[in-house]
C-alpha positions as CSV (number, residue, x, y, z in Angstrom):
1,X,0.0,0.0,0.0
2,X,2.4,2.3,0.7
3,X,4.7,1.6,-2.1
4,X,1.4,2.4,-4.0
5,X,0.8,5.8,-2.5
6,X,4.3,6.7,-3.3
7,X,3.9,5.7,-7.3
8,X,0.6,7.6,-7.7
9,X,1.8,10.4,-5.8
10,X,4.6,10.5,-8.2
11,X,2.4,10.6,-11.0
12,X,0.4,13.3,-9.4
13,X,4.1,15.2,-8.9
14,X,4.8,14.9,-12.8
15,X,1.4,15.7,-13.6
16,X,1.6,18.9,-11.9
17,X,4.6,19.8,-13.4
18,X,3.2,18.9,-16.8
19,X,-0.1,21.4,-16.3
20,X,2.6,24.3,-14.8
21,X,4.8,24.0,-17.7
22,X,2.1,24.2,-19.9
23,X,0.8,27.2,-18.5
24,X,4.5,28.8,-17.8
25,X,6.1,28.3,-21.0
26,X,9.5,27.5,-19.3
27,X,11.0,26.6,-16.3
28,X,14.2,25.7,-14.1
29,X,14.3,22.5,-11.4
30,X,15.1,25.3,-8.8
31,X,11.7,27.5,-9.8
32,X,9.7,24.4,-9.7
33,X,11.0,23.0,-6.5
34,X,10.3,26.5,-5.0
35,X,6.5,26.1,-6.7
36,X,5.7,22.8,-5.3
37,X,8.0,23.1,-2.4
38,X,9.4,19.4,-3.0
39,X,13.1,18.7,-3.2
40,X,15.2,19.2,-6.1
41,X,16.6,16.1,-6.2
42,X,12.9,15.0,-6.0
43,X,11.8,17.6,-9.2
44,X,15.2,16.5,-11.1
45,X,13.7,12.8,-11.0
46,X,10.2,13.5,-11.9
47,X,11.6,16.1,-15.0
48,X,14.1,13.0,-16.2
49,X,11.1,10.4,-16.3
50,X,8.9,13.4,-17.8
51,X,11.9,13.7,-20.6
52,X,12.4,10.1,-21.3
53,X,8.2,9.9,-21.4
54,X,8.2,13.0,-24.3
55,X,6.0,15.2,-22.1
56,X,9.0,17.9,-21.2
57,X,12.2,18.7,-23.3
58,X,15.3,21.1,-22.3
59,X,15.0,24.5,-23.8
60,X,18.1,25.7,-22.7
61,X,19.7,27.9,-20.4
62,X,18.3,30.9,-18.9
63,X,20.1,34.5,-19.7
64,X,22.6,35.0,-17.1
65,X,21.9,36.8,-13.8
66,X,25.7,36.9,-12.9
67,X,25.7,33.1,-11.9
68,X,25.2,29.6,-12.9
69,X,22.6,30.1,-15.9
70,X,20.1,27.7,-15.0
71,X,18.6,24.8,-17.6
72,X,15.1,25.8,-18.2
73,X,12.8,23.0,-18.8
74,X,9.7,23.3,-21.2
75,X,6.5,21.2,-22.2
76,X,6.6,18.9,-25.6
77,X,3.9,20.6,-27.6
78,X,3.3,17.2,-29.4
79,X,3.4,15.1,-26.4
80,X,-0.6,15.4,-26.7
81,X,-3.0,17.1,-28.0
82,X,-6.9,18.7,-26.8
83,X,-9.9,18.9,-28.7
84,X,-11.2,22.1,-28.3
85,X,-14.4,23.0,-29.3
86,X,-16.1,26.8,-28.6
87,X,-20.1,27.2,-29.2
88,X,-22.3,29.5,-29.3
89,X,-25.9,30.0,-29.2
90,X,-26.0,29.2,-32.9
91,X,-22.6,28.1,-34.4
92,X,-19.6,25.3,-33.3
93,X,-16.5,25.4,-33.7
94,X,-14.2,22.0,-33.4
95,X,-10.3,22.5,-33.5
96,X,-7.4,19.9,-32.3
97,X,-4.8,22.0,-30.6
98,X,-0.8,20.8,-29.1
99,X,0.2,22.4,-25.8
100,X,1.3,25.2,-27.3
101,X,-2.2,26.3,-27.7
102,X,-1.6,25.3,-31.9
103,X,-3.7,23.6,-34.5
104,X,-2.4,20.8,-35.2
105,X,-5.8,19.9,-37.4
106,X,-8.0,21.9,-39.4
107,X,-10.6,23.4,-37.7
108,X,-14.6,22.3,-38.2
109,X,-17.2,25.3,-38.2
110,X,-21.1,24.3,-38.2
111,X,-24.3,25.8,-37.6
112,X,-25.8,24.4,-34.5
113,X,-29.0,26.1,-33.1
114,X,-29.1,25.4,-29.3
115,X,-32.6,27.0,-28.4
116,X,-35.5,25.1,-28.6
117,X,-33.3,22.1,-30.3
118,X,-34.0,18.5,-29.0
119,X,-31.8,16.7,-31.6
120,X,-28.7,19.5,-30.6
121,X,-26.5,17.5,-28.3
122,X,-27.0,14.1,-30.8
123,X,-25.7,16.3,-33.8
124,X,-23.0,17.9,-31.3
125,X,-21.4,14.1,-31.0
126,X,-21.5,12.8,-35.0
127,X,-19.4,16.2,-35.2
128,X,-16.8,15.8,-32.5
129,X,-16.7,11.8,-33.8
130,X,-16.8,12.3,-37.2
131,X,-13.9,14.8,-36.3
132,X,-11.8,12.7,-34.5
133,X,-12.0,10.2,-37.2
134,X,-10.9,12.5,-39.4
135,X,-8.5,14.3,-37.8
136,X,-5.2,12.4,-38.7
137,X,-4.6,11.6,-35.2
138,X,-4.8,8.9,-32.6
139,X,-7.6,9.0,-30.1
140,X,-4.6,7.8,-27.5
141,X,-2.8,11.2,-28.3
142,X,-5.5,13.2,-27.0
143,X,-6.0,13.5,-23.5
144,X,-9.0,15.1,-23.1
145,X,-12.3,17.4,-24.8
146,X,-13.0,21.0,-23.6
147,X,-15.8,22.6,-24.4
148,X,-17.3,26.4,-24.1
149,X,-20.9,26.5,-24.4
150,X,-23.5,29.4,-23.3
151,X,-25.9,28.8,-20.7
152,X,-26.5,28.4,-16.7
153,X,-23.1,25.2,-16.1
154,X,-21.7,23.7,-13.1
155,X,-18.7,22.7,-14.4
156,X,-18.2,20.3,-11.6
157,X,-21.3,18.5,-11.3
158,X,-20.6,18.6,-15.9
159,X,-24.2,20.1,-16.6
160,X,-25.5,22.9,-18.8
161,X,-29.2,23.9,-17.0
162,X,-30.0,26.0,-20.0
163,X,-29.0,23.7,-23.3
164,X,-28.4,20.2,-23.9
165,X,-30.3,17.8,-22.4
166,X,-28.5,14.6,-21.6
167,X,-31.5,12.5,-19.8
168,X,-29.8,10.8,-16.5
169,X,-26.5,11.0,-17.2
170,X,-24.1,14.4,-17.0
171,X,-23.8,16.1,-20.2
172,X,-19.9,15.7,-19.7
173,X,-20.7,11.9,-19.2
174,X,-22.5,11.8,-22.0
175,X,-20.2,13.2,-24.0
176,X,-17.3,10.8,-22.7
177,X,-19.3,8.2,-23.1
178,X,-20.2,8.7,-26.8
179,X,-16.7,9.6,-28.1
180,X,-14.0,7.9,-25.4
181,X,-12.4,10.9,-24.3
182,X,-12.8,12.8,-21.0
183,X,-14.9,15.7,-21.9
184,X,-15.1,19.1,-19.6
185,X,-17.7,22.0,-20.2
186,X,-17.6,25.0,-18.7
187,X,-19.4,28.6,-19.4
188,X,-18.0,30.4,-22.6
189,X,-17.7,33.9,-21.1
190,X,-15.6,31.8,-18.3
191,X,-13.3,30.2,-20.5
192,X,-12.8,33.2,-22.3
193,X,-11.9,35.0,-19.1
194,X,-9.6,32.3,-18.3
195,X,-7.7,32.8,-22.0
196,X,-7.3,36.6,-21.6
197,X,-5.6,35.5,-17.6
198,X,-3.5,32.8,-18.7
199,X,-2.8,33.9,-22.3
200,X,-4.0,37.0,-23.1
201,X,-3.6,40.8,-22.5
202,X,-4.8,40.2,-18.8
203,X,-2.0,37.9,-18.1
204,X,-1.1,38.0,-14.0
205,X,-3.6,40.3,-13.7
206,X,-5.6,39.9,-10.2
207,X,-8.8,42.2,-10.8
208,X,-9.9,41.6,-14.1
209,X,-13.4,41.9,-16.3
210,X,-13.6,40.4,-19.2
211,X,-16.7,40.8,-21.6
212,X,-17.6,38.0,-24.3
213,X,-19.4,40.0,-27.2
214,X,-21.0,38.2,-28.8
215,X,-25.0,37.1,-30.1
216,X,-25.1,38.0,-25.9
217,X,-22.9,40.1,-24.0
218,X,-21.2,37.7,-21.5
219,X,-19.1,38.2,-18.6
220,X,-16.2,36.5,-16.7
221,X,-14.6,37.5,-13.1
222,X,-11.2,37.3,-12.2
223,X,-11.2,38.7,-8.5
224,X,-8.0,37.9,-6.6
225,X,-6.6,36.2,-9.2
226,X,-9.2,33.5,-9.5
227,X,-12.4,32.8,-11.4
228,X,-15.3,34.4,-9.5
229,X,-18.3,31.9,-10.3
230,X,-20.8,33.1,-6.9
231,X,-22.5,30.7,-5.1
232,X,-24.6,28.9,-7.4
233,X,-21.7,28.8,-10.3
234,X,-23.8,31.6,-12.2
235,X,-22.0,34.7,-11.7
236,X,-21.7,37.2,-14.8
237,X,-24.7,37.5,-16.1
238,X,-23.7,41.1,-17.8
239,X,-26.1,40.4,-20.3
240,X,-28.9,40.9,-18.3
241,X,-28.1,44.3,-16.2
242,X,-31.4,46.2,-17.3
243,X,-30.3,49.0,-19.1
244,X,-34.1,50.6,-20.0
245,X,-37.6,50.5,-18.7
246,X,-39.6,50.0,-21.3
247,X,-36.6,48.6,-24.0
248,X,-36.6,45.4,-26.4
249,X,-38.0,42.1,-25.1
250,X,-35.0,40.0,-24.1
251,X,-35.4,36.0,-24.1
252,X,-35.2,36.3,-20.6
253,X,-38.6,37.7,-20.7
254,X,-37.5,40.9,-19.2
255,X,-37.7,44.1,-21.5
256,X,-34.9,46.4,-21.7
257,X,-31.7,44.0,-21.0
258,X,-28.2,44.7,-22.2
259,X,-28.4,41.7,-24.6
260,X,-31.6,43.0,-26.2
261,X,-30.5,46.5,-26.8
262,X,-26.7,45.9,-27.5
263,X,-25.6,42.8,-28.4
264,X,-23.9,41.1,-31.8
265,X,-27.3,39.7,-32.5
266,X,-28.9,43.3,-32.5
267,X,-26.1,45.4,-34.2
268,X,-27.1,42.2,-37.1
269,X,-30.8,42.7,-37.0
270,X,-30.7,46.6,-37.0
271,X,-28.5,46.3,-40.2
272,X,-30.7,44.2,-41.8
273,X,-34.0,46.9,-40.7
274,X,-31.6,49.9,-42.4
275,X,-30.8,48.6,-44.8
276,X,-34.3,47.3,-46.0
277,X,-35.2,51.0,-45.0
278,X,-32.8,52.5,-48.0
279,X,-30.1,53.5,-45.2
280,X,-26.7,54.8,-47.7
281,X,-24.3,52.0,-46.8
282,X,-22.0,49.4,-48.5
283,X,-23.8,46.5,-46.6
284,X,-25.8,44.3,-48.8
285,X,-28.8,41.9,-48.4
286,X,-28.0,38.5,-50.2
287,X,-30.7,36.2,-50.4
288,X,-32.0,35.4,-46.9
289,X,-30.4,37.4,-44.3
290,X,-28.5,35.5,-41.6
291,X,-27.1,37.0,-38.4
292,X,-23.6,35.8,-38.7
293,X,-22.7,36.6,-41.9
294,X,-23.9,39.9,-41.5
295,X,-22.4,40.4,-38.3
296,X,-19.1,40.0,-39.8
297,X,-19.9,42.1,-42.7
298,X,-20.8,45.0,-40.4
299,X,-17.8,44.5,-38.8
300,X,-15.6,44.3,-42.0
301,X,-17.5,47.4,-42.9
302,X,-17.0,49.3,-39.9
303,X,-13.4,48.9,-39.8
304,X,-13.2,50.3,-43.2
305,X,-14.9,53.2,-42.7
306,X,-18.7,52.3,-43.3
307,X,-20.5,55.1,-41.6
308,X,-23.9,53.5,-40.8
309,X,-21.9,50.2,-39.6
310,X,-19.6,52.8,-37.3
311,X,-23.6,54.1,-35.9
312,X,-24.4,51.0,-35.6
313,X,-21.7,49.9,-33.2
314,X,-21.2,53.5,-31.3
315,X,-24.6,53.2,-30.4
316,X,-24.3,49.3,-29.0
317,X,-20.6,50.8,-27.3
318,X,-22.2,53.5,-25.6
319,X,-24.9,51.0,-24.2
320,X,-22.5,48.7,-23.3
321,X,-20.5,51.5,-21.6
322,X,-23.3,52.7,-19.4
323,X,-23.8,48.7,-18.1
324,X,-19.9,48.9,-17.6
325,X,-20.5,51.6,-15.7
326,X,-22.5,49.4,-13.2
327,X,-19.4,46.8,-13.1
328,X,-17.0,49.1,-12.3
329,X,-18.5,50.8,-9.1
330,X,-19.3,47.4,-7.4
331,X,-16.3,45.5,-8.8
332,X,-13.9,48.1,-9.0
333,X,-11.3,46.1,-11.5
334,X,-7.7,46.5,-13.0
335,X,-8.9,46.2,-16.0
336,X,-11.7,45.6,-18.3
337,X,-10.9,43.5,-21.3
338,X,-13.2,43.4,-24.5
339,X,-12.9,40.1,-25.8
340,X,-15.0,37.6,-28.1
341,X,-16.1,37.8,-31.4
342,X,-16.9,41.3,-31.2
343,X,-13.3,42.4,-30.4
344,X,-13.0,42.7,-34.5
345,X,-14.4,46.1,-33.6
346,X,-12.6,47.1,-30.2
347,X,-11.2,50.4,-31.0
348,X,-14.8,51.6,-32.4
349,X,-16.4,50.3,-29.7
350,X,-13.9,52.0,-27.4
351,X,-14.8,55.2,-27.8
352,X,-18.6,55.4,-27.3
353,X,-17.6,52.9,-24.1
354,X,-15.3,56.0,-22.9
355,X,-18.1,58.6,-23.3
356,X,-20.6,56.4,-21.5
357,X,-18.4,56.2,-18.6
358,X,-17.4,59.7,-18.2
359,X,-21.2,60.1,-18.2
360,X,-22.4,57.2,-16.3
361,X,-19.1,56.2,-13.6
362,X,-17.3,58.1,-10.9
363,X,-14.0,59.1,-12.4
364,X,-11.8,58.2,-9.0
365,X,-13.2,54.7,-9.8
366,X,-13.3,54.9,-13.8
367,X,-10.0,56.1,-13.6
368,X,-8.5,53.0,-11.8
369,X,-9.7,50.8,-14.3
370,X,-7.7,49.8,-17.5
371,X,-9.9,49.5,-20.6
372,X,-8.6,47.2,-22.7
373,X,-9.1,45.2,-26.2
374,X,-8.5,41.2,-26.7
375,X,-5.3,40.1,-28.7
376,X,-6.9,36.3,-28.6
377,X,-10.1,37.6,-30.0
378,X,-12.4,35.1,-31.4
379,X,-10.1,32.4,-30.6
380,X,-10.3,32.7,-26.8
381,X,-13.3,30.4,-26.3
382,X,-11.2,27.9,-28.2
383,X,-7.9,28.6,-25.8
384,X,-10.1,28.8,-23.0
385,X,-11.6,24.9,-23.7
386,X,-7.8,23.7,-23.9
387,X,-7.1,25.6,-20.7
388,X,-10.3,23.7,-18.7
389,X,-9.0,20.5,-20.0
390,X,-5.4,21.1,-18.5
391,X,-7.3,22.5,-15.4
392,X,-8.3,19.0,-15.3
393,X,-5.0,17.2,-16.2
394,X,-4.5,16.2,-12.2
395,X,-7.6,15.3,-11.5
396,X,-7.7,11.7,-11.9
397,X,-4.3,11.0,-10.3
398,X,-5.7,13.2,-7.1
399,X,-8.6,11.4,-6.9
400,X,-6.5,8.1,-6.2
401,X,-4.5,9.7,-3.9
402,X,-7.9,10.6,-1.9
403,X,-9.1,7.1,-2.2
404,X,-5.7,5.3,-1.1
């Protein structure tokens, strides 16, 4: 028994330094003794078994500091790979990534309606199968599924309250079950948040809100350097701060939320209503109007200049400003990153945001808070499902060390 404890605690040793090289880049036996406050003689022999295994390879020595340059130690990109797949409520997105955050096949982009779709979760597996089979890549190199996906989630318990029904089982369960991998799911807008800390422009950064534009304007919470989920694993509902009394009808049934008057989904619709009204712009109507493609037209158009697409978004900015507004004088952040699909159009946006909250927010507090615009962009939700899967990468070995 003992001699047991001792070889799955070593595994749990050399999984952790696996998941902290992954998210550290590189790394010397000395920093990672300090980390996990184990010997280095200890750390040395995990990192050797970790070399011979292909999970870690030397990256060489670290610039000097007027000493002994120290050997850094890094994580084997192709030591496995993480199917990653980001949805939304009306399209999926399926990409196989190496540690290094990389395709390593191309990615698979469907339409996949969520509300009011029994069949949704069926048609979700044939993709992730009939990807895997096509991929060009043995099931036994990947270690794991991570998925993004709107909607009330406890990531623990593996269940999406709002989409997805998976009968008595877990949707994560179901998901393993039907393809053979481990599968994790987790809020978009909290993945995404996760990106932007670990990857992205909010990297280290303690007191951090990061908006998901998107068809809804989603929110995640990085308060003392952690994900912020509130009691119930809900937390971040920006999208339905009510903005007006009397405003749109939201599918929450409310009137006047910040998703009916300023999301993606809206700027798309009001397009469509202008430009069916004669409004002078380059957009154009082709056949039957769909939401995403002219979402990205308007965007496309507003970065070049397009003056009713520019209207279009300062008046959805300065909407979403006001709503900020609220954030920032009970959260009072670092920072406030804009990140999602609708980071395309992050300097336009910024500076109707700007006006709103020189209108709307107390400058001692407004003037704290950093306002930032996504590098990841659109491929945060898909950074942010590899991320929950290497959040997971322990778990199974600490489980055994629990039940031991």
């Amino acid at each position: 028994m003992e001699l047991k404890t001792k070889t799955v605690k070593g595994m749990q040793l050399k999984h952790m330094i696996t998941k902290c090289l992954y998210f550290d880049r590189a790394m010397s036996c000395a920093e990672l003794s300090e980390l996990f406050d184990k010997s280095i003689p200890s750390i040395a022999k995990a990192l050797n078994e970790l070399i011979e295994k292909g999970f870690v390879v030397e990256e060489g020595y670290a610039p000097s500091s007027g000493g002994r340059r120290p050997l850094m130690y890094a994580i084997n990109a192709d030591a496995m790979y993480i199917l990653a797949i980001a949805m939304d409520q009306m399209n999926t997105r399926i990409q196989l990534v190496d540690l290094r955050n990389q395709p390593v096949a191309d990615m698979m982009m469907f339409e996949l309606k969520l509300a009011g779709n029994d069949n949704a979760l069926h048609t979700l597996v044939q993709h992730i199968n009939k990807y895997l089979d096509n991929c060009g890549v043995l099931k036994e190199k990947i270690t794991g599924i991570g998925i993004g996906m709107p909607g009330f989630i406890d990531p623990i318990k593996g269940i999406n309250y709002t989409y997805l029904k998976s009968g008595e089982r877990s949707l994560s369960q179901y998901i393993t079950d039907e393809t053979g991998l481990p599968a994790y799911i987790d809020n978009d807008s909290s993945l995404i948040a996760l990106a932007e800390q670990k990857f992205g422009i909010a990297k280290l950064q303690n007191e951090v809100m990061v908006i998901n534009l998107s068809w809804g304007i989603g929110l995640g919470m990085i308060v003392n350097g952690e994900l912020f989920r509130g009691r119930n694993g809900f937390a971040g509902e920006f999208s339905h701060i009510p903005l007006l009394e009397d405003g749109a009808l939201c599918e929450c049934g409310k009137r006047g939320c910040l998703e009916a008057e300023a999301s993606m989904l809206v700027v798309a619709k009001k397009a469509i209503e202008g430009i069916k009204q004669g409004r002078i712009t380059s957009l154009k109507i082709t056949g039957e109007a769909q939401s995403k493609q002219m979402s990205e037209a308007i965007m496309t158009a507003a970065n070049n200049g397009d003056q009713f697409a520019i209207e279009l978004f300062s008046d959805s900015g300065y909407k979403i400003g006001k709503a900020l507004a609220i954030l920032i004088h009970i959260m009072n952040p670092e920072a406030i990153v804009l990140s999602g699909r609708g980071a395309k159009v992050g300097k336009i946006l910024m500076a109707p945001i700007q006006q709103a909250l020189h209108k709307y927010c107390i400058p001692r507090l407004s003037g704290g808070t950093e306002l930032l615009i996504s590098e990841l962009g659109f491929d945060a939700e898909l950074i942010g499902a590899a991320i929950l899967v290497m959040e997971n990468f322990d778990k199974e070995v600490m489980n055994q060390v629990v039940s031991i």
